[in-house]
Backbone as a printed PyTorch tensor [residue, N CA C, xyz], in Angstrom:
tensor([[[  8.9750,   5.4640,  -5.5270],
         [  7.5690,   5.7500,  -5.3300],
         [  7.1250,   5.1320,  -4.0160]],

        [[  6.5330,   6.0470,  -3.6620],
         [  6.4140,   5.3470,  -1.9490],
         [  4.4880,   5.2930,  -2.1200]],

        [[  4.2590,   3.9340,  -1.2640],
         [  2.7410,   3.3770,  -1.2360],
         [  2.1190,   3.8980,  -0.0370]],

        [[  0.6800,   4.4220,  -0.3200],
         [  0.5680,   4.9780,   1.1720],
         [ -0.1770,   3.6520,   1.8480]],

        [[ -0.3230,   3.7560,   2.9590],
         [ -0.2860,   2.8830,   4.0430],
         [ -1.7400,   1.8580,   3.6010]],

        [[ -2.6460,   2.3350,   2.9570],
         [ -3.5300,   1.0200,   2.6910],
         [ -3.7800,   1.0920,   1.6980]],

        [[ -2.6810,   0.7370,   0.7320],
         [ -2.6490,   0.4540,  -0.8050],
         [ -3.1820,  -0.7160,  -0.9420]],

        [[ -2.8940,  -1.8010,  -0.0590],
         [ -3.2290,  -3.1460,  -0.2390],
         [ -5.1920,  -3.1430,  -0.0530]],

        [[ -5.4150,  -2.4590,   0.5650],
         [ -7.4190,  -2.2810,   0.8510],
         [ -7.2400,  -1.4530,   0.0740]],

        [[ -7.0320,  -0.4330,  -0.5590],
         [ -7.4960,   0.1650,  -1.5530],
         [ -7.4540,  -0.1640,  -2.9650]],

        [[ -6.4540,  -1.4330,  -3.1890],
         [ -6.2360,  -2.1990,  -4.2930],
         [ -7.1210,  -3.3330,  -4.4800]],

        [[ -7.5660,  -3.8280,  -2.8410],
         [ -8.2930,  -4.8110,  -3.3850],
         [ -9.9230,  -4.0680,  -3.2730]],

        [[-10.4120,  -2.9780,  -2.7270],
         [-11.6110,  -2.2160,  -3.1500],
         [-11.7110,  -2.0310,  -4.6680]],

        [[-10.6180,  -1.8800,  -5.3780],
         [-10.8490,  -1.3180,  -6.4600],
         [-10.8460,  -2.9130,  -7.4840]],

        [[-10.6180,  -3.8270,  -7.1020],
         [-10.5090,  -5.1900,  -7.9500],
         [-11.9350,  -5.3980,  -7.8540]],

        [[-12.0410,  -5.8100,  -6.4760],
         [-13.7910,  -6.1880,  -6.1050],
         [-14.8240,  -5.4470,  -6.9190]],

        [[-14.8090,  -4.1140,  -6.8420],
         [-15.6410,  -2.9280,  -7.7360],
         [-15.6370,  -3.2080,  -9.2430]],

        [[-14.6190,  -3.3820, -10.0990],
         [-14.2840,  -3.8310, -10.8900],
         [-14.9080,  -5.3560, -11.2550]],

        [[-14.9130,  -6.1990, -10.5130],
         [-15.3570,  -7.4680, -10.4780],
         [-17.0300,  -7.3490, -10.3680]],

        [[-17.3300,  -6.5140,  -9.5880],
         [-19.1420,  -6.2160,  -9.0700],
         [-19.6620,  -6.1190, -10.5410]],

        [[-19.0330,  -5.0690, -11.3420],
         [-19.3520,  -4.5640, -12.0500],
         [-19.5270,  -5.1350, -13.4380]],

        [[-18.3770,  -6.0840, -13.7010],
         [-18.1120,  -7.4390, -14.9510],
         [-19.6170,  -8.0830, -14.3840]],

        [[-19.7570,  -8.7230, -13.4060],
         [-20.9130,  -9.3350, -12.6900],
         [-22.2910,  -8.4920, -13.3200]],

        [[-22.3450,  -7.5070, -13.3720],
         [-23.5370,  -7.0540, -13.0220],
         [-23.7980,  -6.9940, -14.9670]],

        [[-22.3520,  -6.2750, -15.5600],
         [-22.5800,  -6.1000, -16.8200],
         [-22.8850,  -7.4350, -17.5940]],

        [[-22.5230,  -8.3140, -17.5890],
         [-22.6000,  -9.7550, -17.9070],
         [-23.5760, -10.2300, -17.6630]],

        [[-24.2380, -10.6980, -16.2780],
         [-26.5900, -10.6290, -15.8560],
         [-26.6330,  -9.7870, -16.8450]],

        [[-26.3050,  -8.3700, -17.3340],
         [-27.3660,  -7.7540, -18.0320],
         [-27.8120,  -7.9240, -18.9250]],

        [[-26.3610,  -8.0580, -19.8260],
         [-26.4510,  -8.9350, -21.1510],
         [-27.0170, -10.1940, -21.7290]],

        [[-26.9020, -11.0320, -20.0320],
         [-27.2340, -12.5360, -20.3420],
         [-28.7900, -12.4530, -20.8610]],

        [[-29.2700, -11.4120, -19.8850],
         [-31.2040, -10.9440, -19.5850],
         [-31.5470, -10.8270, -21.3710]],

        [[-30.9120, -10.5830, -21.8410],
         [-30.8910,  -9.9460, -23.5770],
         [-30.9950, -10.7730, -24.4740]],

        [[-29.8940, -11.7040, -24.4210],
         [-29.3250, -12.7780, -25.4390],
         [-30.0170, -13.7040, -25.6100]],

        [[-30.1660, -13.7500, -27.0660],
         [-31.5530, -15.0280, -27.3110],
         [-29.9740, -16.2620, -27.0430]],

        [[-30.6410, -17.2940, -26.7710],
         [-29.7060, -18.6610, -26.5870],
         [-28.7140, -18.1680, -25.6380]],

        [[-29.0320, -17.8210, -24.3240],
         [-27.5390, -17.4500, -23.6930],
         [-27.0700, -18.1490, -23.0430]],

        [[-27.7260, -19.1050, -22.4120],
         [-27.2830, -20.2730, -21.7810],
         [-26.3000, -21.0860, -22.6910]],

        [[-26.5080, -21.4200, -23.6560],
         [-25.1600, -22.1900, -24.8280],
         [-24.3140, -21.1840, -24.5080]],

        [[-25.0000, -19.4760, -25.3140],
         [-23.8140, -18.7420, -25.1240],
         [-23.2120, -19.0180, -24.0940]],

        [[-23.6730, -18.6820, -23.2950],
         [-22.5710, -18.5310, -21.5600],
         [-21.9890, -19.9040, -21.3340]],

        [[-22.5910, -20.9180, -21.4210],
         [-21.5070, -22.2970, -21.3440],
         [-20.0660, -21.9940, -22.3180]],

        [[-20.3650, -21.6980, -23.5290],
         [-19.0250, -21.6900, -24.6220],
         [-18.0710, -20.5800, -23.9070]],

        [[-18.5350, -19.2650, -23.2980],
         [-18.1650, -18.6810, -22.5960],
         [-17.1800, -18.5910, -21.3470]],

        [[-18.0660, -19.7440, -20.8650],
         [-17.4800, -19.9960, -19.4720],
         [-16.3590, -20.8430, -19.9200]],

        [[-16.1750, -21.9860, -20.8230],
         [-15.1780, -22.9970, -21.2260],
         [-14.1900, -22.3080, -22.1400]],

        [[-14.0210, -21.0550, -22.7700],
         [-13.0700, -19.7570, -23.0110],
         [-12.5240, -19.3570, -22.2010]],

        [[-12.5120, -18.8390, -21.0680],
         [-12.5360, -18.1890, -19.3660],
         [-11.6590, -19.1000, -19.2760]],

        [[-12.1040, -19.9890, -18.2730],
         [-11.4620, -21.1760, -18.0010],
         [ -9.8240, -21.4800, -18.3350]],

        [[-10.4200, -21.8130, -20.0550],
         [ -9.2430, -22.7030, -20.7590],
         [ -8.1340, -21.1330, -20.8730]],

        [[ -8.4740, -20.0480, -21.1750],
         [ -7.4430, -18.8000, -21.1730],
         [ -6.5890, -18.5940, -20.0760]],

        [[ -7.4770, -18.8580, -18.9010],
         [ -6.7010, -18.5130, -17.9430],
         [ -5.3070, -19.5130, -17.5900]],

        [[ -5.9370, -20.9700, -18.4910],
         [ -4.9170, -21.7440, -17.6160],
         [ -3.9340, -22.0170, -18.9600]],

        [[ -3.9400, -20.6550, -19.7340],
         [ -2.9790, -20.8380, -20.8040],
         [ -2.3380, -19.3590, -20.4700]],

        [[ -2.2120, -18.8050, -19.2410],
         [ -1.3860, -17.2450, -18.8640],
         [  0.1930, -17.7700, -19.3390]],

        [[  0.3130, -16.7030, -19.8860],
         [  2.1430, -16.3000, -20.7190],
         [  2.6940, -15.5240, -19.4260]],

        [[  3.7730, -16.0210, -19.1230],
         [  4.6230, -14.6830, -18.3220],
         [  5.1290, -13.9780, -19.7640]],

        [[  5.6120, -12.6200, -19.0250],
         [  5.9680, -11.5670, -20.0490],
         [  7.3560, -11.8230, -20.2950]],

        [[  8.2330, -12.7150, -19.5680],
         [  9.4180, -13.4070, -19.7460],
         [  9.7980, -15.0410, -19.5910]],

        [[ 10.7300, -14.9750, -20.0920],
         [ 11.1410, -16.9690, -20.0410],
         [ 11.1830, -17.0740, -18.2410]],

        [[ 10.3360, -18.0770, -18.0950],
         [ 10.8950, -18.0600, -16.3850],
         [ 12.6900, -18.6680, -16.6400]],

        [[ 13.1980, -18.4670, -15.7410],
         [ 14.1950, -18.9060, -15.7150],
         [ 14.6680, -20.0470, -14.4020]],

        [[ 13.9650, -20.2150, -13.2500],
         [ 14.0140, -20.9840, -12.2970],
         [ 12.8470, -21.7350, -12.2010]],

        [[ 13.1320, -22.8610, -11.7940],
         [ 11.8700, -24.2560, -10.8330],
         [ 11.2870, -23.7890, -10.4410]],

        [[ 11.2430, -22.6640,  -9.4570],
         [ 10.2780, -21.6240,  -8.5140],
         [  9.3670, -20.7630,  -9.2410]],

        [[ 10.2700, -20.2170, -10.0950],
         [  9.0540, -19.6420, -11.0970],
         [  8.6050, -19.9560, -11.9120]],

        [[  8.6750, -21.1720, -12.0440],
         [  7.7650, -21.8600, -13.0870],
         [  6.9250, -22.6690, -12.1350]],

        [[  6.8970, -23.3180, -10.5930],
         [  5.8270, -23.7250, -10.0400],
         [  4.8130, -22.2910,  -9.4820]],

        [[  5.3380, -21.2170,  -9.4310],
         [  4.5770, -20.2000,  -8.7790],
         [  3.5730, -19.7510, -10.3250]],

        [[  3.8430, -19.7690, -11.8900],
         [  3.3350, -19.8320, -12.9090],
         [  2.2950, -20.6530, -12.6610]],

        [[  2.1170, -21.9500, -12.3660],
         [  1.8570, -23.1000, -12.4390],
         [  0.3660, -22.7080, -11.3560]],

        [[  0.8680, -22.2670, -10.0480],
         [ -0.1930, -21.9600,  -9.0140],
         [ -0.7700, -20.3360,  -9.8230]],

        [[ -0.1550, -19.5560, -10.4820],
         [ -1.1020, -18.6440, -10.8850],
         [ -2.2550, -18.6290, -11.9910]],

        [[ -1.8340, -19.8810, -12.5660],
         [ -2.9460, -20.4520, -13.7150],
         [ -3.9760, -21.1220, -13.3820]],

        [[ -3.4830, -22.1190, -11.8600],
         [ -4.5400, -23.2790, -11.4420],
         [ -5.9520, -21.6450, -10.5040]],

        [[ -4.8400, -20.4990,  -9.8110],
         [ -5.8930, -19.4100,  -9.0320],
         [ -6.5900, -18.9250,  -9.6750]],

        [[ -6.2650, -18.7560, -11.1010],
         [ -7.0600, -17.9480, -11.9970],
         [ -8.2910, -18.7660, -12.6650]],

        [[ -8.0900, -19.8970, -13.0290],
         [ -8.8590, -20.8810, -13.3090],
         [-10.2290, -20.6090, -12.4170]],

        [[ -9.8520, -20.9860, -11.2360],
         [-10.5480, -20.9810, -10.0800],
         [-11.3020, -19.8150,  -9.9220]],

        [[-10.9030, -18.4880,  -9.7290],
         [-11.6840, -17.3080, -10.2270],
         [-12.5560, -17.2450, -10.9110]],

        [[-12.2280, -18.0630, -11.9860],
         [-13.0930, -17.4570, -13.6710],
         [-13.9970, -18.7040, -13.6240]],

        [[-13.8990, -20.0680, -12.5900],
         [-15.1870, -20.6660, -12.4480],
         [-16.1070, -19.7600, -11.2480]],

        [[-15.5650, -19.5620, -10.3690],
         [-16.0580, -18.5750,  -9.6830],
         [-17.1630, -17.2220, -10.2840]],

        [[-16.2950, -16.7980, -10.7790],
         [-16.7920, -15.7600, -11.6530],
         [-17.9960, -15.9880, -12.5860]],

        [[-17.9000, -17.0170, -13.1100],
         [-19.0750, -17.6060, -13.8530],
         [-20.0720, -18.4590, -13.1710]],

        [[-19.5680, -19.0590, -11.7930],
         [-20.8280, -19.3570, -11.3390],
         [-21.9450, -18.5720, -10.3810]],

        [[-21.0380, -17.3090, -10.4690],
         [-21.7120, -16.4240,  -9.3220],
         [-22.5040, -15.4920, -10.9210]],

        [[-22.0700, -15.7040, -11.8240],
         [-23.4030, -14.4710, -12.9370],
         [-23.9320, -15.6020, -13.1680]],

        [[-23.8480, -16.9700, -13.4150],
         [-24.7700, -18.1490, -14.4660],
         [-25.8880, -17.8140, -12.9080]],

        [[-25.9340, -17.9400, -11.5500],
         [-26.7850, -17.9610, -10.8090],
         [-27.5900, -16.5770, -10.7740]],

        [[-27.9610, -15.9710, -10.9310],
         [-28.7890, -14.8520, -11.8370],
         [-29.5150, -14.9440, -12.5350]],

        [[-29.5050, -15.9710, -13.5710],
         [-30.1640, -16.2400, -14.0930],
         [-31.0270, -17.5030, -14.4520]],

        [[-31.8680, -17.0780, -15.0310],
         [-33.4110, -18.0320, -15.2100],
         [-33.0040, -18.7050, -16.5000]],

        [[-32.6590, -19.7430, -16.3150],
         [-32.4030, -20.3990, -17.3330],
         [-33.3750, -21.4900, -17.9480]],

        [[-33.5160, -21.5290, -19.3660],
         [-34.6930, -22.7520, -19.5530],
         [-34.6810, -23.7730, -18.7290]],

        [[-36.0500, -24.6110, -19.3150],
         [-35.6260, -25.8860, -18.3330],
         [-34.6110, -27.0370, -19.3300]],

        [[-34.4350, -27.2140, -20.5430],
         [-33.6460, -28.0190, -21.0920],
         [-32.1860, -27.3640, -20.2030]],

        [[-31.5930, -28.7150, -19.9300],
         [-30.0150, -28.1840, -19.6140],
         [-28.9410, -28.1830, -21.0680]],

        [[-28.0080, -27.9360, -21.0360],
         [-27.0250, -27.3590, -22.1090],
         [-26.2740, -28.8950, -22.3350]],

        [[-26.3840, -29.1910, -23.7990],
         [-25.4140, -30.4600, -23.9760],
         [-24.4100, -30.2120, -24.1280]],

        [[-23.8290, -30.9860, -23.1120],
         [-22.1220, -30.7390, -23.4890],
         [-20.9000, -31.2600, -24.1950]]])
């Protein structure tokens, strides 16, 4: 199978779009939800803790691929705080803050 020449921009157009869109669907919902601020904290600490529990689909079998595992759990992490701090800023949140 041959890739045409800007698979790599057209792959990451279509992640970003995809991502706009989790963003936008997630504000919408938040706008809705009685208690969403708890919600979205318990939320965000799900995200988080999932990502930095990713399964490869096989046993690694080398040092290398188990530190490159290692950096794809700490990137994803990082995303999904990302991800949650770019929708939690959207919104109007009470003035009590969330106990944690």
């Amino acid at each position: 199978m041959t890739l045409p020449d800007n698979f790599g921009l057209e792959l990451a157009s279509r992640l970003a779009l995809h991502e706009a869109l989790l963003e936008n669907l997630y504000t919408n919902l938040l706008r809705k939800m009685p208690d969403a601020q708890e919600r979205w904290k318990g939320f965000e600490e799900m995200l988080v803790h999932a990502m930095g529990e990713l399964q490869p689909p096989r046993e690694l079998q080398s040092e290398d691929e188990k530190q490159w595992l290692e950096q794809q759990r700490a990137m994803s992490q990082l995303l999904a705080k990302q991800f949650v701090a770019r929708v939690a800023s959207h919104q109007v949140w009470d003035e009590k803050p969330v106990q944690a």
